[in-house]
C-alpha positions in Angstrom: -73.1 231.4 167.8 -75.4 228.5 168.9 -75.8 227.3 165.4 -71.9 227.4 164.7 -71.4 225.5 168.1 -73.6 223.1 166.6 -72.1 222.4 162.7 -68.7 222.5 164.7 -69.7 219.6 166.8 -71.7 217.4 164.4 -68.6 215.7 162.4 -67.3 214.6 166.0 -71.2 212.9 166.5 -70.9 211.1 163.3 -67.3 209.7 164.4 -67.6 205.6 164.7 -64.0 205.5 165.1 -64.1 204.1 168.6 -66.4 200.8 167.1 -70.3 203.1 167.3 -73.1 201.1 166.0 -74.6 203.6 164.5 -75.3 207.1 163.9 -75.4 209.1 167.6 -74.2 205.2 169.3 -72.5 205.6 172.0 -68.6 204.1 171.0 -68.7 200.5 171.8 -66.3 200.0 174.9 -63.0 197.8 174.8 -64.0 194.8 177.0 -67.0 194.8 173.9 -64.1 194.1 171.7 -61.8 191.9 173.4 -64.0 188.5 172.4 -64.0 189.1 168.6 -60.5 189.9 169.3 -59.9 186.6 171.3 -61.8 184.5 168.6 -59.5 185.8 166.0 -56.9 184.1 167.5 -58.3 181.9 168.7 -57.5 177.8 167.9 -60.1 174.5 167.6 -64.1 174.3 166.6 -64.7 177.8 168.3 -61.7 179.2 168.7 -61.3 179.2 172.2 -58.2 177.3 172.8 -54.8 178.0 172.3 -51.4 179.1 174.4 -51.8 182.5 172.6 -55.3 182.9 173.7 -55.0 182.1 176.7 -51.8 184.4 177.4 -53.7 187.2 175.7 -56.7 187.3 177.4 -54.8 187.2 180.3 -52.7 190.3 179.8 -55.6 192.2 178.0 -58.1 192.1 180.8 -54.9 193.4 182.9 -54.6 196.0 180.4 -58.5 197.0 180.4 -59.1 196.9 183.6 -56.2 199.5 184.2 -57.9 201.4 181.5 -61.2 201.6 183.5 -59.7 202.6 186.3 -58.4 205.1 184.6 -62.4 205.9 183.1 -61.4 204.7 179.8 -63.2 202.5 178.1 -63.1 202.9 174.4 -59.7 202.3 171.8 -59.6 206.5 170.9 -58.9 207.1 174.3 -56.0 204.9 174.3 -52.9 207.6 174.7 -49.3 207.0 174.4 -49.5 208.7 177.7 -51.5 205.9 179.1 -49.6 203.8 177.7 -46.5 204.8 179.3 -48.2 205.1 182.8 -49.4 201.0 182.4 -46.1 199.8 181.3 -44.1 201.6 184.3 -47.3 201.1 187.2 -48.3 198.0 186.1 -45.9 195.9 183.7 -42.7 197.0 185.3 -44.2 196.9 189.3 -45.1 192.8 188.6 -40.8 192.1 188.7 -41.5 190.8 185.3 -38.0 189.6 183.4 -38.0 192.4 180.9 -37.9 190.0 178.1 -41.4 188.7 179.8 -42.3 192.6 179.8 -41.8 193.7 175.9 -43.8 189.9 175.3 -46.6 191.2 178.0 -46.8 194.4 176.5 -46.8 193.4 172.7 -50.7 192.1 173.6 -51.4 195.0 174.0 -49.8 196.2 171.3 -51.2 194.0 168.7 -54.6 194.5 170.4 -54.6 198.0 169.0 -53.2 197.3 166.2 -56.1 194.9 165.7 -58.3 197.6 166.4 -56.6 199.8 163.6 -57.4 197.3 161.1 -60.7 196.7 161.9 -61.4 200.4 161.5 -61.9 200.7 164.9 -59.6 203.5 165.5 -57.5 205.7 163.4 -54.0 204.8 164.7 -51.8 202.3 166.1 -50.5 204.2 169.4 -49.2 200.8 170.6 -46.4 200.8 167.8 -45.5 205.0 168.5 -42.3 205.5 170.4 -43.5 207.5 172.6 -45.7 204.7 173.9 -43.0 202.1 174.2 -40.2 204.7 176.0 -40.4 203.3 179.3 -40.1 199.4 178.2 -36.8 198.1 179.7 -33.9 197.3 177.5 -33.4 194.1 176.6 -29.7 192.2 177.6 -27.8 191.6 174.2 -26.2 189.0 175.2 -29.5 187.6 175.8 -30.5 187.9 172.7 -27.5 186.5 171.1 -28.1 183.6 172.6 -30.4 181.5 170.3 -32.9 179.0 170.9 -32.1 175.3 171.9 -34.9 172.6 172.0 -34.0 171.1 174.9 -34.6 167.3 175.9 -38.1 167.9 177.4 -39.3 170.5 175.3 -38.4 168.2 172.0 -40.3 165.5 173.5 -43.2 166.7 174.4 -43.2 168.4 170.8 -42.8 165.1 168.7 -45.4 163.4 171.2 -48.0 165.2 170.4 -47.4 165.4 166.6 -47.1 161.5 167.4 -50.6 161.5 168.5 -51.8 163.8 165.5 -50.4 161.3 163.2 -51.8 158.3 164.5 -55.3 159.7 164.9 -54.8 160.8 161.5 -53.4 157.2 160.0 -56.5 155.6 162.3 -59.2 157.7 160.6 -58.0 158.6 157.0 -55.6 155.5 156.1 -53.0 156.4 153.6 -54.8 160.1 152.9 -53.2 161.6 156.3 -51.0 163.8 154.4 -50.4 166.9 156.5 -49.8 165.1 159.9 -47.5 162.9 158.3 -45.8 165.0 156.8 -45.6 167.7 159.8 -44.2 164.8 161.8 -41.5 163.7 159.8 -40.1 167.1 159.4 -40.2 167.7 162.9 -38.1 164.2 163.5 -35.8 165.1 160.8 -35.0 168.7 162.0 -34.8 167.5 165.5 -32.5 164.4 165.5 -30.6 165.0 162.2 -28.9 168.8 162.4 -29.7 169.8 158.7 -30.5 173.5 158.1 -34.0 174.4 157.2 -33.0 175.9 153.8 -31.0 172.2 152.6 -34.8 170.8 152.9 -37.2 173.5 152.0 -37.0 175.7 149.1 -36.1 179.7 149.2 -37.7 181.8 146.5 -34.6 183.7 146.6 -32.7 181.2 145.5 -33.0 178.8 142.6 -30.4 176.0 143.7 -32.7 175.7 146.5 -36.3 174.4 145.5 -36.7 171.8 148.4 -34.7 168.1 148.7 -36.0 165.4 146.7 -36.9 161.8 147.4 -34.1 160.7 145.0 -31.5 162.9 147.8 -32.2 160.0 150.3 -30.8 156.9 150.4 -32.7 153.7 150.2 -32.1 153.0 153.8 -33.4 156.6 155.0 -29.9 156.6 156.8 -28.5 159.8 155.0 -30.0 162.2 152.8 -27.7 164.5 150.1 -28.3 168.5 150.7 -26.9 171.7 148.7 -24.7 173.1 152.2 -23.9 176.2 153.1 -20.8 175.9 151.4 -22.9 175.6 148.0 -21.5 172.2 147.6 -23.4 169.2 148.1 -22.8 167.3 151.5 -24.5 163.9 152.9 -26.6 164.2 156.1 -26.6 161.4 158.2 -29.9 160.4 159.6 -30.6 159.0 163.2 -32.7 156.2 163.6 -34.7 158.3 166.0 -35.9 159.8 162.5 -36.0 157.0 160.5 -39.6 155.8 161.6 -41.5 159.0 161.0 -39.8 159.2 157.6 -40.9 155.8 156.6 -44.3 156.4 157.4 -44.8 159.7 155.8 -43.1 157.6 152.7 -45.6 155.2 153.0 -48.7 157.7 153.0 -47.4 160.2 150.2 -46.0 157.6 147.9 -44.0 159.9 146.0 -41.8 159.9 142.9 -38.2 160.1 143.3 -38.1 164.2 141.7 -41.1 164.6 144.0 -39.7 167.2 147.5 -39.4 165.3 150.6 -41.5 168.0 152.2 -44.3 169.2 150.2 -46.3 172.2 150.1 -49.6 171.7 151.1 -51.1 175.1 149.9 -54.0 174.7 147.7 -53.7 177.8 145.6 -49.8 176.7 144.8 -50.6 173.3 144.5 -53.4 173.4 141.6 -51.0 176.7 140.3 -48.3 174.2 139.4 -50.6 171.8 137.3 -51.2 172.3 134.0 -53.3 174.9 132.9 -55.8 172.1 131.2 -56.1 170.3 134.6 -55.9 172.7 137.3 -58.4 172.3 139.8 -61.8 170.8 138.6 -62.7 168.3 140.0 -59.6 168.0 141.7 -60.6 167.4 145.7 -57.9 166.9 148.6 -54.6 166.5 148.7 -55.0 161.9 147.5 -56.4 163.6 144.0 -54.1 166.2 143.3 -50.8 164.3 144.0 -52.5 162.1 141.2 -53.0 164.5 138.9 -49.2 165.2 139.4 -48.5 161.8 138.7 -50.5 161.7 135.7 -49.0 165.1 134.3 -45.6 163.8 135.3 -45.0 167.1 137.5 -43.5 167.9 140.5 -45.3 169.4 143.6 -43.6 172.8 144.7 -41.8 172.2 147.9 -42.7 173.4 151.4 -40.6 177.3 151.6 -38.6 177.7 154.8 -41.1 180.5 155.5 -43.9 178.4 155.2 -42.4 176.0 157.6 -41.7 178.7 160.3 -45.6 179.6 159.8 -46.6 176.0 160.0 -43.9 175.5 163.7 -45.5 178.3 164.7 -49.0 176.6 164.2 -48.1 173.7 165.6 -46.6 175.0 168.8 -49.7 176.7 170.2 -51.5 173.7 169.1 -49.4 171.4 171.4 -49.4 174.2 174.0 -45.6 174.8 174.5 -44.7 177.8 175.8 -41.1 179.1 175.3 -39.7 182.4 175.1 -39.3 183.0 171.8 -43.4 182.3 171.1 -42.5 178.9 169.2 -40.2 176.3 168.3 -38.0 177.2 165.6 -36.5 175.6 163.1 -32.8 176.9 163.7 -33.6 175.6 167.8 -33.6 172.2 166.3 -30.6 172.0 164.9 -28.7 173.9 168.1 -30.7 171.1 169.7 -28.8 168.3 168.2 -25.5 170.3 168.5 -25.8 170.6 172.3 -26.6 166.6 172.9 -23.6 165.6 170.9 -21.3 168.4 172.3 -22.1 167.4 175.3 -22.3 163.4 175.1 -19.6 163.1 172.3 -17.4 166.8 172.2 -16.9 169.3 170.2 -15.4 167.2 167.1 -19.0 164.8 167.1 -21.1 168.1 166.7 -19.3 169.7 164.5 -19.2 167.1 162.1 -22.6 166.4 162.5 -23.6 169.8 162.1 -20.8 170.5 159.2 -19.5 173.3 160.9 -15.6 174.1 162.1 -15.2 172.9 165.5 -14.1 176.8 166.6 -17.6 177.8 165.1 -19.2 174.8 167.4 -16.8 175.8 170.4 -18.2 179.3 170.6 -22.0 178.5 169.8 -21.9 175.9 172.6 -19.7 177.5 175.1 -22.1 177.4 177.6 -22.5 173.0 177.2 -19.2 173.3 177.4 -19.1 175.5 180.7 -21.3 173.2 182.3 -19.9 170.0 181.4 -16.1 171.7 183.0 -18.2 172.5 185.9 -19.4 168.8 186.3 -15.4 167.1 185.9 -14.1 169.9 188.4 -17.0 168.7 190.7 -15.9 165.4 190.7 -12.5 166.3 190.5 -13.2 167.2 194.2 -14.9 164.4 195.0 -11.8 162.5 194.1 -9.5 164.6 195.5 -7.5 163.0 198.7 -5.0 165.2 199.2 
């Protein structure tokens, strides 16, 4: 019986699933992990900065020291049942907004999921139902509601891909490509309305391969784009735009067929030269726009997916924190429908944003609501007798 004890407990002695370092290791603890974890996600030289980092480590040395009360301390002994228990005594007992509580608890979450994949553990509890029961429901109408870069929040975005771009100009002359670039897409989305998909290509759809340089006018006033009607429709530009465009002209020097917004992926980039060229000797982005040039091709566009990647990049880089993680590209153009619903009416935006004025009525009810509120205010004011 001694001997079976023993064959029945060696396979659990050889199990490194909680992170062992070796053979009869002790199972290296959480808090051992949560660095390599950190760094992962880390932004800058050694990954230590970064509005995602930050919030992480926050909520995840929350999370572990709950754990060790708890005398747990490694990721197998992670149960949906504790799970629950730190969600209801900890997450829910901080008043949280439970929008604020599903974002709080999906550190967690993708800190065990991170664990997973690293072969740390063999499954995800954070993702299981019945770790995720007690997390409050979320208010649909909250959710309907979509993001709106508002004044300040748009600011302090384009000021600090401002800054990126003049550091860039300052250092690399006419070879800052991506912060040029990033800049004058940002500009454009936020001051001009268009969609993501009448700029960027979709796989999914062949009309839609990106807008040229040949789509905008000479003046950078206007620029044509395939609408959502699947006709083609003139944009107008703002002048807010206009700079950011002329300088990310000016730095990329492209031919008229070439996409107003590039993709800056290597791989796709030397995958759309010709097979005799491809990517010898080829090095940074100055040398392979020539090799374009000189095999009279066009550069694949920048996809809308790519774009939401790169906003999402470039959000935790200028540390803004909003609700929905980043700055997307959709909260742009409700951006530029709110300022004109609200400084020129209904008819401005819609026409703006080419959509019916009943369609801009019920996205912006709540400008609308406010700007009522305001006029029956002064109403008031006025009112003698």
């Amino acid at each position: 019986m001694y001997l079976l004890a023993l064959c029945e407990a060696e396979p659990m002695a050889n199990n490194n699933s909680g992170g062992s370092g070796g053979e009869g290791d002790p199972p290296a603890r959480l808090s051992d992990h949560l660095d390599a974890y950190l760094r992962s996600k880390g932004k800058g030289p050694d990954s230590s900065s970064g509005t995602y980092r930050r919030n992480a480590e926050r909520e995840l040395t929350y999370f572990i020291t709950f754990l060790e009360t708890n005398d747990v301390y490694t990721f197998e002994d992670v149960t949906p049942r504790l799970l629950r228990t730190y969600i209801r005594d900890e997450l829910l007992d901080r008043n949280l907004k439970p929008k604020t509580v599903h974002k709080y608890y999906d550190y967690v979450s993708a800190f065990l999921g991170w664990a997973q994949r690293e072969g740390l553990v063999d499954e995800h509890v954070g993702i299981q139902n019945a770790s995720r029961e007690p997390l409050p429901d979320l208010d649909e109408r909250a959710e309907k509601r979509q993001q709106t870069w508002r004044t300040e929040t748009r600011q302090a975005f384009l000021s600090h891909l401002d800054e990126r771009a003049h550091a860039a100009i300052e250092a690399d002359g006419a070879n800052a490509y991506a912060p040029t670039r990033n800049r004058a897409l940002a500009y454009l989305l936020a001051f001009s309305g268009v969609r993501g998909a009448e700029i960027l290509s979709t796989p999914e759809d062949d009309r839609r391969n990106g807008a040229n340089w040949r789509d905008i006018s000479d003046e950078l006033d206007s620029v044509e784009v395939l609408g959502k009607s699947q006709e083609w429709e003139t944009r107008a530009i703002p002048p807010q735009a206009r700079p950011a465009l002329k300088r990310w002209q000016s730095v990329f020097d492209p031919e008229p067929s070439w996409p107003l917004v590039p993709s800056f992926h290597y791989p796709s980039l030397y995958g759309a030269l010709p097979e005799d060229i491809g990517s010898d000797g080829l090095d940074g982005y100055a040398e392979i726009f020539d090799a374009y040039r000189e095999a009279d091709r066009r550069p694949p566009a920048l996809s809308a997916d790519g774009a939401r990647r790169l906003f999402k990049r470039l959000t935790e880089d200028a540390e803004i924190d909003v609700e929905e993680d980043y700055l997307q590209l959709h909260g742009a153009r409700r951006g530029v429908g709110r300022v004109l619903a609200l400084q020129q009416g209904i008819d401005a935006a819609a026409d703006q944003l080419d959509n019916s004025p009943e369609v801009v009525r019920e996205a912006y009810s709540d400008v609308l609501a406010s700007e009522r509120a305001e006029k029956t205010g002064e109403a008031f004011d006025e009112d003698n007798s």
